[in-house]
C-alpha positions, 0 to 999 in steps of 0.5 A: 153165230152164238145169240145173245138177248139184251133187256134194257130197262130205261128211265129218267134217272138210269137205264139197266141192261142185262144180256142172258144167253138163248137158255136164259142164263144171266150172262151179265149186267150193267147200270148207266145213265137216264134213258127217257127218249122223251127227252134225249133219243141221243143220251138214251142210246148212249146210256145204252150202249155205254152199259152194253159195253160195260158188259161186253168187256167183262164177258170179253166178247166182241159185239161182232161176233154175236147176233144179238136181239133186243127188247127194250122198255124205255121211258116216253115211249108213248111219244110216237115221233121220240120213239119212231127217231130212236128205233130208226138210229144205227143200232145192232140188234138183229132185231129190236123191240121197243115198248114202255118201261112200264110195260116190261116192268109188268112182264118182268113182275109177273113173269110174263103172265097176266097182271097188272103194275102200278109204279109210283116213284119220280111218276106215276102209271098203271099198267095191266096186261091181261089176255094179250090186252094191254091197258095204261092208266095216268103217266102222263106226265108232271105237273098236269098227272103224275099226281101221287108221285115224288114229284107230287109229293114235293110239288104239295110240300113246296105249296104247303111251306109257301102258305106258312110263310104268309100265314095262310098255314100253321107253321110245323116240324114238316114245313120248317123241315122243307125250308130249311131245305132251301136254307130258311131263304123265301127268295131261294125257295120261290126261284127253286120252285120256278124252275125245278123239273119233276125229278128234281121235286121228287127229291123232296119226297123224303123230306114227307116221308120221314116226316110221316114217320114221325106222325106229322098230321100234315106229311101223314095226309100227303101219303094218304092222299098219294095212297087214294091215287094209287086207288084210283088207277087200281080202280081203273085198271079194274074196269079196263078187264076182259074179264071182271071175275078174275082177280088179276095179282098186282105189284106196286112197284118204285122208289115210294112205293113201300111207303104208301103201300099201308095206307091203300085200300082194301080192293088193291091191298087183296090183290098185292103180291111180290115182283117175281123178276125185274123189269130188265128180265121184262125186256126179255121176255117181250123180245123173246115172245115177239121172236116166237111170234115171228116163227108162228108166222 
C-alpha cells in the first residue's frame, strides 16, 4: 500500500495541511479553520480532517487506499488532558505524532537542524531545538504572557485610549485612530474590552502598527516595548544552550513579526536568518524522525 506523510500546522485562526509522497515530493495542500485543542479538540479535528479532504479529492485518492503517517503541530498542546482526548479520537494514520506548532515551526524554519524560533502574532513563544534538546520560553497564554504579541499590543491601545479619555493622557492621532475603532463610543469601547478573547484584541495590532509608521511617539513605544520582549525570550533561549559557544541561527516568525524586527537588539539581530521551510513541512519532518527512530529500535 502507497504511503503518504501528512504535515498539519494547527493554530488559532487556520490549520495548513500538506500530504508529500515517501520521496518528499509536494503532493498537495489545503488550508482550514483554527485548530487550537486547547480549546476545541472536536473543531481542530474537523478543521483537519476537512483539509484532508480538500486534498484527497484533488489527488482523487481514496484515504483508504493508502497508508498515511501523520506528524502534526497543534496550538495548546502543552495542555496534556487536550492533547491525551485529541490523539485518543478515531483518526487514520498509521501513525501519528503530535507536539506544538511552535515546535514544527523550528523544524520547519531550520529544516530540521538545530535553531531556534520566536513567533509573535496572536501570541508569543520561543522556541529552540539544539542537540535533541528542546526548550519553550512564554506561550503561555493572554493576558497573564503573551506580553509583546497583537494581543498585547491592542490590550496596551485599549488601556492607552481609555486614560485619554479621563484626561489621564494627552489625546493623539493614535489614540483617536483606536476610538473611532469603536465609533467614538466609551460605552461600546469598555463592553468591547470586557469580553474581547485574545484574537480579537490582536486585531487591533494594526491599528499600532500603522500608526508607528506614521511616527506616533505613543504606537513607536508599544513596538519598541514588544521588541524588548522578543529580547527577553532570545535572552532565555540563550541561557537554556547546551552549549554556549555556538551561535544557534534564529528565525522570528508571525504576523507581526516583520514590524518589530528593526527595533530588537543587536544579541538577536546578529542571529536572525530567513525560514528555510514552513511549519507544515516541520510536521514532516517530526513524523519522519520519529519513524527512523522507531526502525533504529
Amino acid at each position: 500500500m502507497k504511503a503518504l506523510f501528512i504535515g498539519v500546522d494547527g493554530g488559532a485562526t487556520k490549520c495548513m495541511v500538506r500530504v508529500e509522497d515517501e520521496h518528499g515530493n509536494l503532493l498537495g495542500s489545503a488550508i482550514s479553520g483554527q485548530a487550537n485543542i486547547r480549546i476545541s479538540v472536536s473543531e481542530t479535528w474537523q478543521s483537519i480532517n476537512s483539509a484532508l479532504q480538500q486534498v484527497f479529492k484533488k489527488l482523487d485518492v481514496s484515504i483508504n487506499d493508502v497508508s498515511l503517517y501523520a506528524g502534526m503541530g497543534l496550538a495548546g498542546c502543552e495542555i496534556q488532558e487536550a492533547r491525551d482526548i485529541f490523539i485518543h479520537k478515531p483518526h487514520p494514520f498509521k501513525k501519528l505524532i503530535v507536539s506544538s506548532d511552535a515546535h514544527v515551526a523550528c523544524l520547519g524554519a531550520h529544516h530540521g537542524e538545530d535553531g531556534a524560533i520566536i513567533i509573535a502574532g496572536t501570541g508569543v513563544v520561543g522556541f529552540q531545538h539544539e542537540n535533541g534538546k528542546t526548550t519553550k520560553v512564554g506561550g503561555w497564554g493572554f493576558p497573564h504572557d503573551d506580553l509583546g504579541s497583537g494581543a498585547w499590543l491592542g490590550l496596551e491601545a485599549i488601556k492607552y485610549t481609555i486614560k485619554t479619555l479621563d484626561g489621564r493622557a494627552a489625546s493623539c492621532q493614535f489614540s483617536q485612530a483606536v476610538f473611532a475603532h469603536f465609533q467614538h463610543n466609551h460605552e461600546q469601547l469598555v463592553h468591547w474590552a470586557n469580553h474581547a478573547n485574545s484574537t480579537e484584541f490582536a486585531e487591533l495590532a494594526p491599528i499600532v502598527i500603522e500608526q508607528a509608521k506614521q511616527k506616533n511617539p505613543v504606537a513607536v513605544s508599544l513596538l519598541q516595548q514588544a521588541a524588548r520582549e522578543l529580547d527577553n525570550i532570545d535572552e532565555a533561549l540563550r541561557a537554556a544552550q547546551l552549549n554556549q559557544m555556538s551561535k544557534l541561527p534564529c528565525v522570528l516568525l508571525g504576523g507581526i513579526a516583520p514590524f518589530l524586527t528593526p527595533y530588537v537588539g543587536n544579541q538577536l539581530r546578529s542571529r536572525l536568518h530567513e525560514p528555510i521551510a514552513t511549519p507544515d513541512a516541520g510536521a514532516i519532518f517530526l513524523i519522519k524522525k520519529e519513524l527512523k527512530n522507531i526502525v533504529r529500535k
